[in-house]
N, C-alpha and C positions, 0 to 999 in steps of 0.2 A: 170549261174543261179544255177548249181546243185553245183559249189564251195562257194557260198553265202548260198544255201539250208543246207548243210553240215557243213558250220561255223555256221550259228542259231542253226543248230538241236546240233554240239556240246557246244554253249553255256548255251543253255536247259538242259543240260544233268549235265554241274556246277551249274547251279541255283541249281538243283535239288539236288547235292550231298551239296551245300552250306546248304540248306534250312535241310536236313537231320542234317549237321554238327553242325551247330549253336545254335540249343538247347541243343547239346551232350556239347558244350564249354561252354554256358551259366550255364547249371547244374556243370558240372566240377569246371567252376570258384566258383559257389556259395558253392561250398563241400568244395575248398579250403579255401575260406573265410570263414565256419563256424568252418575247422579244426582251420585257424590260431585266431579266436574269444576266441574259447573254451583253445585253446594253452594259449593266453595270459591273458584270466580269470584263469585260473588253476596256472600260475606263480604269478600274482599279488595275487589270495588266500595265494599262498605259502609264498611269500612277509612280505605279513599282517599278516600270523601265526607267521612268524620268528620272525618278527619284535616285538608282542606282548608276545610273548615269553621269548622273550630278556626283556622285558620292565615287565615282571610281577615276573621273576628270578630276576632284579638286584632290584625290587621295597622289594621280600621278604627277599633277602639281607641285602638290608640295612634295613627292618623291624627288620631282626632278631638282629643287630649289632645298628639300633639306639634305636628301643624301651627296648629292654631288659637290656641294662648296662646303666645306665643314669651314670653321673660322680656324684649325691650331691642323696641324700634325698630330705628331707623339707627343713631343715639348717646344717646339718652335711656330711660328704665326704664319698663316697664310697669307693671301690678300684681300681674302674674302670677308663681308663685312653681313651682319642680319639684317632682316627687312625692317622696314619703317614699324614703327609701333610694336613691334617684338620685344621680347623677353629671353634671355636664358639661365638658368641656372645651374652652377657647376658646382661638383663636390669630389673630391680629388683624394685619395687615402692611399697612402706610403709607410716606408716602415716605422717600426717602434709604436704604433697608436695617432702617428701624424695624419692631419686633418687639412687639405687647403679647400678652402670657400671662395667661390666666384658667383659675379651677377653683373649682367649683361645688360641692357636695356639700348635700342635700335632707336635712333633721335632723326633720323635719315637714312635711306638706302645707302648712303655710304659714308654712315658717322656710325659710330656706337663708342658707349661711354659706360662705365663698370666700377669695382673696386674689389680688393679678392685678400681675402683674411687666412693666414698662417699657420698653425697651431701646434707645435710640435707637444706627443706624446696625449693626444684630445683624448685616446683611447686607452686603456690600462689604470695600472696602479701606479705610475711614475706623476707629476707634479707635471700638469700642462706647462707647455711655454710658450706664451703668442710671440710673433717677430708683426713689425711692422706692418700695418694696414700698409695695402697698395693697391695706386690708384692705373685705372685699365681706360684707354680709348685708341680709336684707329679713325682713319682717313681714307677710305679709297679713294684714289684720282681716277682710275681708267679701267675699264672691262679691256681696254685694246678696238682694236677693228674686226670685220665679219673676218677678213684674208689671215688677222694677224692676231688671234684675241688672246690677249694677256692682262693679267691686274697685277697694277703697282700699290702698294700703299704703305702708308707710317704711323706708327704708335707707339704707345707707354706699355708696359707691363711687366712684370716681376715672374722668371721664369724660373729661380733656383728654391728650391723649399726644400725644408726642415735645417738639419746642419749644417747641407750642403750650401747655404745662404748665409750664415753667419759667415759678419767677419769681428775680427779681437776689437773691441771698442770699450774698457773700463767705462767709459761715461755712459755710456747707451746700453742697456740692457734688454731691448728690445730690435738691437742694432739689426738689420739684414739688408744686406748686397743685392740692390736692384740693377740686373742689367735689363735695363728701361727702354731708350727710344731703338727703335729698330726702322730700319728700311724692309720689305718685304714683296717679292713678287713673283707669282705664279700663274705657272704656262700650263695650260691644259696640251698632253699629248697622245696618239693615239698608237695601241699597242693592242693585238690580235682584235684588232675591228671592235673596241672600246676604247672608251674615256678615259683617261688619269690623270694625274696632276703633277707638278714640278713647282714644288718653293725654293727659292733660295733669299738669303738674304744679307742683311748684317746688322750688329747689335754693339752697343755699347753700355760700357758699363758707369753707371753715374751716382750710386751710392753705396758707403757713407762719401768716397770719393771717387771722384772721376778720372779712370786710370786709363789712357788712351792704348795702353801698352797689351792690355786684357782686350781690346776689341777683336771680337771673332766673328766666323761666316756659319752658317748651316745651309745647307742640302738635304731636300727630303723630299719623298714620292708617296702619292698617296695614290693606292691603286682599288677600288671597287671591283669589289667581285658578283654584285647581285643589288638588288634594291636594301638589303638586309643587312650584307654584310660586306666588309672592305677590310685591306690591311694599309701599313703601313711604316715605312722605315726610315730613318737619317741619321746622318751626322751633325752635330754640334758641337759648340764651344769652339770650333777649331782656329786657333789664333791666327790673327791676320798675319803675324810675321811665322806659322804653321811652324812654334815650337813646341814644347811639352804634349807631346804625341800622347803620354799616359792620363792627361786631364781630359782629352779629347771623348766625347760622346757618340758610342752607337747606339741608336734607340730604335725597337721593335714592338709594334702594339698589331691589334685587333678588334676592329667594332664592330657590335650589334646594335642597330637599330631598329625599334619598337612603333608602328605607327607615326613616325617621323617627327614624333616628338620626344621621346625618351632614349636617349644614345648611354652603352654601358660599354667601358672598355678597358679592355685590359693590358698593359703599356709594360714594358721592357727595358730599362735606361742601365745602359751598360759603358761603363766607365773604366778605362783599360787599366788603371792602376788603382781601381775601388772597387770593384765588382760590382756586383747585381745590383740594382734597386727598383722591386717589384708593384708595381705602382695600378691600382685600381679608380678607374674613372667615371662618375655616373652625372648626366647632364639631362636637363628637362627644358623643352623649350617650345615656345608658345605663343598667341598673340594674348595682347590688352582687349 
């Protein structure tokens, strides 16, 4: 009896140390578990900052590199070329149902190489007319200096579409008027404590023939109003020896850009002795 007495009185005596223990482990545990809660709220914060961090650096990135160098004006080239290993693709709609196709591809920081398809009438019930495939590349030579930055550069491309590109050619039914290589170069200036731009340039005309008598200048400003949105204006065509004032180009557009890679815009080509021609532009552009 007093070995039975002596085994309860010592199992009373673990209850009792149990009964002590168990809210000491219960609390412990719960400290742990609210260390490792707050542990892994405090990394997933960290997480989310890096993450967003990363995602709001490379978004002003390529804000700074796609909104601020577009490659064209309204209808005239900048000096601006795409990045390496880049992509664009343009889609250009004018009147009657006409359709022009462009594609871009960036072979170097300051090569790119394209070609850009025609279509008069792509839309409606009238009888498409393709005009000549044409073929697109530029050259930059020079961003300029930190004191003096300017870009020069030269290239091909085909800037008159639909009828206003034909010329009378019986043999060629596909015939259209490429005023092709151009000189081009643009000055960034600054105007109420931002950035704008300044093209000018010159173009010649070298198909079906090369008429030295047609070489004209353009003038154009392209002026950003927000990461989003910018306008822009110029003169073209304007003959080197500044006759026929009424063939002369003033052109007025406005763009919207989408996450810096979808540009849509809406172009204004006013032509003193043709009037309007209301021209809608939507561009997609990307890496490989």
């Amino acid at each position: 009896m007093r070995h039975n007495a002596g085994f309860f009185a010592l199992t009373r005596q673990d209850c009792i140390k149990k009964q002590v223990a168990l809210p000491i482990i219960i609390t412990g545990s719960k400290r742990v578990i609210n260390i490792i809660g707050r542990v892994k709220e405090l990394f997933m914060k960290k997480i989310i900052l890096s993450v967003s961090t990363i995602i709001i650096n490379l978004v002003l990135i390529s804000s700074a590199l796609g909104q601020t160098r577009n490659i064209s004006n309204v209808d005239t080239p900048t000096a601006f070329t795409i990045g390496k290993g880049t992509y664009l693709f343009s889609l250009l709609g004018y009147d009657n149902g006409g359709m022009e196709i462009k594609g871009l591809i960036g072979l170097h920081e300051n090569l790119y190489l394209g070609v850009s398809l025609d279509l008069q009438n792509a839309l409606g019930k009238d009888k498409p007319q393709p005009n000549i495939p044409g073929v697109i590349a530029r050259i930059k030579f020079t961003d300029g200096w930190e004191s003096w930055p300017i870009s020069i550069a030269i290239g091909y491309d085909s800037f008159f579409i639909g009828q206003q590109g034909k010329r009378d050619n019986p043999h060629n039914s596909l015939n259209r008027m490429m005023y092709g290589p151009y000189l081009a170069i643009t000055k960034p200036i600054y105007l109420f404590d931002d950035e704008q731009y300044v093209s000018y340039g010159v173009r010649l005309p070298t198909q079906p023939d090369f008429v030295p008598d047609d070489t004209s200048y353009y003038l154009a400003l392209d002026f950003p109003l927000n990461e989003l949105f910018r306008v822009k204006t110029e003169f073209e065509r304007v003959y080197w020896s500044f006759r026929d004032p009424g063939e002369w180009l003033m052109n007025f557009g406005i763009r919207y850009t989408y996450m810096d890679q979808l540009g849509i815009e809406f172009d204004i080509l006013y032509q003193f002795n043709d009037g309007v021609n209301r021209v809608l532009r939507i561009e997609y552009y990307d890496r490989f």
